[in-house]
Phi, psi and omega in degrees: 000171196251139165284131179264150184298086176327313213294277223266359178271312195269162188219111163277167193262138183292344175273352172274345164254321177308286162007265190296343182305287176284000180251010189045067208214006193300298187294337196267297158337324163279300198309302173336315183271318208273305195317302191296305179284353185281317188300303201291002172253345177274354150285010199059038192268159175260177177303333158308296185288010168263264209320343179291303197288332174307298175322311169279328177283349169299343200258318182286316153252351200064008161074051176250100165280005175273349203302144146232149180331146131280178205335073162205149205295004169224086159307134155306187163187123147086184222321305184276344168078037176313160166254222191237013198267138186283358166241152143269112192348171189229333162332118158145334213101100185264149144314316192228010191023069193263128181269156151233118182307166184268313187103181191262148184288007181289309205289348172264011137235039183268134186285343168266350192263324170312301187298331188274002195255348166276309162314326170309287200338306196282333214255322185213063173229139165298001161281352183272008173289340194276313174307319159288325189299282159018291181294317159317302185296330194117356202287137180332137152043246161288317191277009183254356156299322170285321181285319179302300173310331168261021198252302189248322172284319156068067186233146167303139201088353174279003166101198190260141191283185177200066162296105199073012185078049209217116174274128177240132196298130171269118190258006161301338184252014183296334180268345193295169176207095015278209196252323191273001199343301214269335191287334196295303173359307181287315170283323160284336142004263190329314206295333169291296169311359182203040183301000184250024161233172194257132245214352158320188168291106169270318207085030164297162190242092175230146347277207156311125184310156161297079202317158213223145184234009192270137199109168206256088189271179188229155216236106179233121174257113157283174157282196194071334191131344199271145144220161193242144197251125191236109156281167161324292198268008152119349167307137155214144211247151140280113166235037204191125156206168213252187230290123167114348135241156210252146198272215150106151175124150196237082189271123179246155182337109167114358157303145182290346177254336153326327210250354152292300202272020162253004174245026146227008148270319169119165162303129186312141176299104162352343188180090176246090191286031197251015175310112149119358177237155186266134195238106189300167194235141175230005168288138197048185175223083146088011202285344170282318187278342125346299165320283195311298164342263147030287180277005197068355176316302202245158189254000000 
């Protein structure tokens, strides 16, 4: 994947470059950024998704690796602001459920060590899910600035994470107003810091509605063994699943695997008087829980 040319894309805000002009810190801060983008395309990132990832450590540090948080008792350090607890939670879910040390603080003010430890994150954790599909898609900029902040930076105000497209509570972001504050922040970002790439609306859709648990739900037997519990507004739960795997995960509408196992249940009935009963489903064989396998959604 190609890298992007940092030198002629980012822009700093001019009072932020005289500042660093005179404390001589201008060239160490670019060097920082080119850094972030050489890994990330050599991870298979586009040039949107380097510039993304830039974008948030400008928010988190001013893309200073020597930084450390000041007064709190587990300080970030250095670009990405790692903190200072030596794993990262296991809440969201891993692909391989796998520990990766953070490191000792020197080496989390290494800007390569720092960046390559956000990349576990996106490549091979279910929190990198929404950002590479995203990234796929086409989506702009700012919105993939936005999702890498509540997804892989996971920072307070950012709103609730999607790990694996499956929304999970930040509970850092409960006091905020809005709740995403800070992701939007990030997303208006981009466009000053990278105005010559396009940094607009694609209409990718993030996130994802908030699943909902409210209303008279209905009781659906898939084939296979699966059966799904479906509200009013399309959130739907697994509460049946057949012998060796566990049921269980909260999917909300427009999530990719909500919008699988609603194209083979069908949509809540406009008027359903069928709460506490099982309504067998005979589309397919068994292909939404096949899916679910597949992705690791359910074990």
């Amino acid at each position: 994947m190609a890298t992007l040319n940092v030198r002629q894309s980012l822009r700093f805000p001019s009072f932020a470059v005289r500042q660093w002009e005179e404390d001589a810190t201008l060239d160490e801060r670019i060097e920082a950024a080119e850094i972030i983008a050489e890994l990330a395309a050599r991870a298979g990132l586009s040039e949107r998704a380097q510039a993304a990832m830039i974008v948030n450590a400008y928010k988190e540090s001013k893309l200073d690796r020597d930084i450390v948080q000041p007064g709190v008792a587990v300080p970030g350090i250095g670009l990405f602001q790692l903190t200072s607890s030596d794993y990262t939670p296991h809440e969201g879910g891993y692909a391989r459920g796998q520990r990766v040390r953070k490191g000792t603080r020197q080496q989390r003010m290494d800007p390569v060590h720092n960046t390559m430890y956000m990349l576990y994150e996106v490549l091979d954790t279910s929190f990198g899910y929404r950002f590479l599909r995203a990234d796929r898609a086409g989506a702009s900029v700012g919105e993939l600035a936005y999702i890498f902040a509540q997804d892989v930076e996971r920072c307070a105000c950012c709103g609730d994470a999607h790990p694996g497209g499956v929304r999970k509570e930040n509970r850092y972001s409960a006091g905020c107003v809005p709740k995403d504050r800070d992701a939007v922040a990030r997303k208006n970002a981009a466009a000053d810091l990278f105005p010559s790439l396009e940094t607009g609306d694609t209409g990718y859709i993030v996130p994802a509605p908030a699943p909902s648990t409210k209303g008279r739900p209905r009781d659906v037997a898939g084939e296979g063994g699966w059966t799904y519990r479906q509200w009013p507004d399309g959130t739907i739960k697994i509460i049946g699943a057949p012998s060796g795997h566990s049921p269980g995960g909260l999917f909300a509408p427009g999530s990719p695997t909500n919008v699988a196992i609603t194209n083979e249940i069908g949509d809540y009935p406009a008027s359903s008087g069928t709460a506490g009963m099982i309504i067998p489903v005979l589309i397919g064989v068994g292909i939404v829980g096949t899916l679910l396998l597949k992705r690791g959604l359910v074990s």
